[in-house]
C-alpha positions as CSV (number, residue, x, y, z in Angstrom):
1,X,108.6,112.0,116.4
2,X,108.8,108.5,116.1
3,X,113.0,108.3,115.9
4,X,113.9,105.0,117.3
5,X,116.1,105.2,120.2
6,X,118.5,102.5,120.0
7,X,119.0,100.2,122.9
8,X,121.5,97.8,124.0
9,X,124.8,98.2,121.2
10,X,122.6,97.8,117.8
11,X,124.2,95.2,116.6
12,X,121.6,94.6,113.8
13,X,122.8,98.2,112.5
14,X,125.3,100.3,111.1
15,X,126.6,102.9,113.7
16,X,129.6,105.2,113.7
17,X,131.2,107.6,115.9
18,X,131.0,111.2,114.5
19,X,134.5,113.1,114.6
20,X,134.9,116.9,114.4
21,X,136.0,119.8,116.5
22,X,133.6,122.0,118.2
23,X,130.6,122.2,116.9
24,X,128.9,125.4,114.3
25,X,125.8,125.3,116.3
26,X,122.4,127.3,115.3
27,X,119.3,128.0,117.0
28,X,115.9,128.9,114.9
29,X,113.7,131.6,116.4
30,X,111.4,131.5,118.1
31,X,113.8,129.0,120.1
32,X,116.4,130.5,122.5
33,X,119.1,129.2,124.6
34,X,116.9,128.5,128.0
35,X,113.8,126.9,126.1
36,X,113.4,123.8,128.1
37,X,112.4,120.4,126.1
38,X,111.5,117.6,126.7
39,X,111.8,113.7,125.3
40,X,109.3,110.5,126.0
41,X,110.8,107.6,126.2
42,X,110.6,104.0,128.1
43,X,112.3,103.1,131.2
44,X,114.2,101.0,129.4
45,X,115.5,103.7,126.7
46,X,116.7,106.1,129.6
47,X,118.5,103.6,131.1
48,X,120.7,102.6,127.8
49,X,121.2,106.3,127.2
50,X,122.3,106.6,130.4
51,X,124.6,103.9,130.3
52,X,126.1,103.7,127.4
53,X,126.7,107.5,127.9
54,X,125.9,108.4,123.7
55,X,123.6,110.6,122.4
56,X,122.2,109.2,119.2
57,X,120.6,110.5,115.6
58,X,119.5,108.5,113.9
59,X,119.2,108.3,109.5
60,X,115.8,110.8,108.9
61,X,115.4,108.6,105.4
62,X,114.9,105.5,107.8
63,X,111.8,107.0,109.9
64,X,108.6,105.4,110.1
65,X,106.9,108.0,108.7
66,X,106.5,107.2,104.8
67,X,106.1,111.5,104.4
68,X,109.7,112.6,106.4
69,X,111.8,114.2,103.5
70,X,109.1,114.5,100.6
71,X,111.4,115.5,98.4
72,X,112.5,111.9,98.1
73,X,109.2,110.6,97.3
74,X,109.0,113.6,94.1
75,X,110.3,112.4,91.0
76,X,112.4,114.4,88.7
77,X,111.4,114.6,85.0
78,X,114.5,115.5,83.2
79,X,115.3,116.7,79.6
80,X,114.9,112.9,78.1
81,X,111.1,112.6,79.7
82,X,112.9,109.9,82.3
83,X,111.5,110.0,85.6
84,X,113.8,109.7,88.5
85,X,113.7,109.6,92.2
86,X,117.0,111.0,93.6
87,X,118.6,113.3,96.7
88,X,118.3,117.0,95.2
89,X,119.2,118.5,98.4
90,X,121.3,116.3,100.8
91,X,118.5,114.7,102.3
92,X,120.7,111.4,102.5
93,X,122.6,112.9,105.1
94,X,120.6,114.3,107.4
95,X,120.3,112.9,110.9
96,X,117.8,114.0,113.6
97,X,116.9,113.7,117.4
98,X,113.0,114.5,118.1
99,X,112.1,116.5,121.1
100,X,109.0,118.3,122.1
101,X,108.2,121.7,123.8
102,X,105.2,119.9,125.8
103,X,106.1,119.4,129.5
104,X,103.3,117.5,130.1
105,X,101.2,115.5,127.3
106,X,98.5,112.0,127.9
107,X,99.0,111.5,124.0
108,X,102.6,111.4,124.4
109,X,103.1,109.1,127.6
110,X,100.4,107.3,125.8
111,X,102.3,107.0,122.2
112,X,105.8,106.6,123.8
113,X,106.0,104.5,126.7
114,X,102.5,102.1,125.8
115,X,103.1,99.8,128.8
116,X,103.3,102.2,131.4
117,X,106.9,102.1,132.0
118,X,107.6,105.8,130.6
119,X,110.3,108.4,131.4
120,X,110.2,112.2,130.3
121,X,113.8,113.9,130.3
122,X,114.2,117.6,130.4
123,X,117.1,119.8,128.9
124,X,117.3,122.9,127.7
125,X,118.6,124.5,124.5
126,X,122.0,125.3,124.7
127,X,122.6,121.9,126.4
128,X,122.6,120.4,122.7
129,X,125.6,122.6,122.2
130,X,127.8,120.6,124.2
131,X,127.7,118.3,121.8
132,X,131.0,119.0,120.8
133,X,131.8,115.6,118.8
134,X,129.5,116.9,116.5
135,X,130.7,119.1,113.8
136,X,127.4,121.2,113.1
137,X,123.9,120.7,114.5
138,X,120.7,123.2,113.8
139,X,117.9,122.8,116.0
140,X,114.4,124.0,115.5
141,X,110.5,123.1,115.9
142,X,108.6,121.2,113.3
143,X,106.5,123.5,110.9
144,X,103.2,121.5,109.9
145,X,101.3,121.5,107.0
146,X,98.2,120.5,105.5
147,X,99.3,121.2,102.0
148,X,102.9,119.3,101.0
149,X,103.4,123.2,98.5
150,X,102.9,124.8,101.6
151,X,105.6,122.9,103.2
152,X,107.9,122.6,100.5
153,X,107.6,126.5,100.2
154,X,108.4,127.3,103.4
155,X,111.6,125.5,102.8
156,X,112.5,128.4,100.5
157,X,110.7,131.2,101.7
158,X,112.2,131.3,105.2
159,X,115.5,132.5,105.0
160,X,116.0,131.3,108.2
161,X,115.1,127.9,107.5
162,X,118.7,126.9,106.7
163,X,119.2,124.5,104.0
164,X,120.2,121.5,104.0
165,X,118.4,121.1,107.1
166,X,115.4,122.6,106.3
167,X,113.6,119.7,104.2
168,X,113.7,117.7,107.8
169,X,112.0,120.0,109.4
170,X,108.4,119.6,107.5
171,X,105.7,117.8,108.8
172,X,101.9,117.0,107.9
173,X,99.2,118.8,110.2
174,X,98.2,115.3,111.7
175,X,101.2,115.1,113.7
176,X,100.6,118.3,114.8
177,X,99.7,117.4,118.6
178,X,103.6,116.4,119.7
179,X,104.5,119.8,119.0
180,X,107.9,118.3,117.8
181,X,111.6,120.6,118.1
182,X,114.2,118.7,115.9
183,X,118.2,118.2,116.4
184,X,119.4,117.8,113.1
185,X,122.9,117.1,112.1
186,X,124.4,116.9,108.2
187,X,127.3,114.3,108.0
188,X,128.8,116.7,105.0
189,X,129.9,113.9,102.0
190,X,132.8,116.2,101.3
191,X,134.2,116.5,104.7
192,X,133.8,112.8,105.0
193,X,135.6,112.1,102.0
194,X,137.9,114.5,102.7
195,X,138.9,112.9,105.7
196,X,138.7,109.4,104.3
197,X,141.5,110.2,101.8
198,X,143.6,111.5,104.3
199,X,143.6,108.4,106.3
200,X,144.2,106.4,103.1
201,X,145.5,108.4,99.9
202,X,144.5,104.9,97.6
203,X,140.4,105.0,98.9
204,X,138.9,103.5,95.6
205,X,136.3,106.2,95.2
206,X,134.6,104.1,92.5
207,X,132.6,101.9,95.8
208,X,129.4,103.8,96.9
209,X,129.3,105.5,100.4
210,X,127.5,104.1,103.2
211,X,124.8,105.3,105.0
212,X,124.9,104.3,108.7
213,X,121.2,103.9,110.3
214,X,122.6,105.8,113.1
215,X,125.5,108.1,114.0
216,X,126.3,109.3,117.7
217,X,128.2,111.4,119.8
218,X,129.6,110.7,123.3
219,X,128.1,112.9,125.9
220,X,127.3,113.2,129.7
221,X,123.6,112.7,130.5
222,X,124.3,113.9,134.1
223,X,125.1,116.9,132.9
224,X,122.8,116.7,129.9
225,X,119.3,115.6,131.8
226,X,117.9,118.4,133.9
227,X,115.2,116.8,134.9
228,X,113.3,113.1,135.1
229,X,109.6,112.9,135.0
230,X,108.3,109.7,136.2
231,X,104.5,108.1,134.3
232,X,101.7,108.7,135.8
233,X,100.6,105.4,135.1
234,X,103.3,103.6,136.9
235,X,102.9,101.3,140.0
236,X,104.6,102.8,142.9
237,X,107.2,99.7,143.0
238,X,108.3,101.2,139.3
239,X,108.9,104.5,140.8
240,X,111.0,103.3,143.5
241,X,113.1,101.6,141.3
242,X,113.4,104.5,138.8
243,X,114.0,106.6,141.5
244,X,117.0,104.1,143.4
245,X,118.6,103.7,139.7
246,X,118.9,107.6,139.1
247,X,120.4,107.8,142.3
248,X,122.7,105.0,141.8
249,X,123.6,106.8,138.2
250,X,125.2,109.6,140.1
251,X,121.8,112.1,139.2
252,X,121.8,115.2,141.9
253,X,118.0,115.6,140.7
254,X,115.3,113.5,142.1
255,X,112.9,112.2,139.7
256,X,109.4,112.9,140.1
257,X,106.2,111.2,139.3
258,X,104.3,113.3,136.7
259,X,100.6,114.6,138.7
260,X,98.3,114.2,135.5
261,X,96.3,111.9,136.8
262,X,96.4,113.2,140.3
263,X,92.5,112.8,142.1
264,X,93.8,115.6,144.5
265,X,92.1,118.4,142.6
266,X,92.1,120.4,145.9
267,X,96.0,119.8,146.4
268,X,96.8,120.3,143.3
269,X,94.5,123.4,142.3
270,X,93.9,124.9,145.7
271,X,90.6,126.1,144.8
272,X,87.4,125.7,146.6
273,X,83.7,126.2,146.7
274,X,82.5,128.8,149.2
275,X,79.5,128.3,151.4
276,X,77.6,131.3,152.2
277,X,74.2,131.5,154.3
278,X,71.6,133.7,152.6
């Protein structure tokens, strides 16, 4: 996963507001409508997402992981014998928001929120389609592979596996454990131009395009967040403030501190050892 969510307003970065009617929207099997997922994240993070009331994605091509979009990284060898490294599929433009189908995860409150201070959001599915600032989104879990053929082929073998979305949704086997769903959006370079030259007929199309680190739509995380799942890790004067500032942020759900590490066994299990007489 591993997308930065960005906190305060980014200064440091190039963001834009994405424009477009209602969004085309697809889901890839075996995903459905009420799948619930889930997102890590520090308390910090959930409270600018809350506040500034923006759902980001942010540029794939930026991610920490050196492996995201191979294709990138595989050189082209054309007629001449020059090698290049170039976009062959649209890769540029792809934007993404990680999630995970894991309700529940040590590794991940462990990976995601490192001093303790973690939140887990729920949502479901067809919550992503209210999105409606964005003009297309495709969202689908993370196929992992140990062989980079094996991914690239399934790029082309499942017809489902829409291009140009599909090339974001490869992973290597070693990241295997978040179990990782992906929103993906493509800012289309033709609609964007399109629309650039109506707003001004003399664009000098000679300058390159940018390529904004992030891109964003406005949304209502009220609406959006169907559920807050506190760290087990945190001190109880964490959770009461979590708890006050949900309440405070106009949330009708109560958060709840996650049980993993709960030494109730009995409480949480209800079994029991029986003691019989012989």
């Amino acid at each position: 996963m591993l997308d930065e969510i960005p906190e305060g307003k980014a200064q440091r970065h190039l963001i834009y507001l994405v424009k477009g009617g209602l969004m085309n929207f697809h889901i890839r099997s075996p995903l459905v409508e009420t799948t619930q997922l889930y997102r890590y994240m520090t308390f910090n993070q959930f409270v600018s997402l809350v506040e500034q009331r923006k759902f980001y994605l942010t540029r794939i091509q930026n991610w920490e992981d050196t492996w995201e979009l191979p294709s990138f990284s595989i050189p082209t060898k054309i007629e001449t014998g020059e090698i290049t490294y170039d976009s062959k599929m649209g890769e540029k433009y792809l934007y993404g928001s990680c999630w995970t189908r894991l309700g529940e995860s040590d590794a991940m409150w462990r990976i995601y929120a490192p001093q303790r201070d973690g939140i887990m959001i729920k949502t479901t599915v067809k919550k992503f389609e209210t999105l409606e600032q964005l003009s297309n989104g495709y969202i689908s879990t993370v196929y992992y592979y140990n062989d980079l053929l094996d991914g690239l082929g399934k790029t082309l073998s499942d017809r489902d596996f829409r291009r140009p979305y599909s090339l974001g949704l490869i992973k290597r086997e070693a990241f295997s454990h978040e179990n990782e769903v992906r929103f993906l959006y493509y800012d289309n370079p033709i609609a964007k131009l399109a629309e650039k030259l109506e707003n001004d007929p003399t664009l000098d199309l000679s300058q390159p395009d940018e390529y904004p680190d992030y891109v964003y739509s406005s949304f209502n995380p009220i609406d959006f967040i169907e559920g807050i799942t506190i760290d087990p890790r945190a001190e109880e004067w964490l959770v009461n403030t979590i708890m006050m500032y949900s309440k405070r942020a106009g949330f009708k759900i109560n958060p709840q501190k996650s049980k993993l590490y709960s030494k109730d066994v009995y409480g949480e299990t209800g079994y029991h050892f029986v003691r019989r007489t012989l």
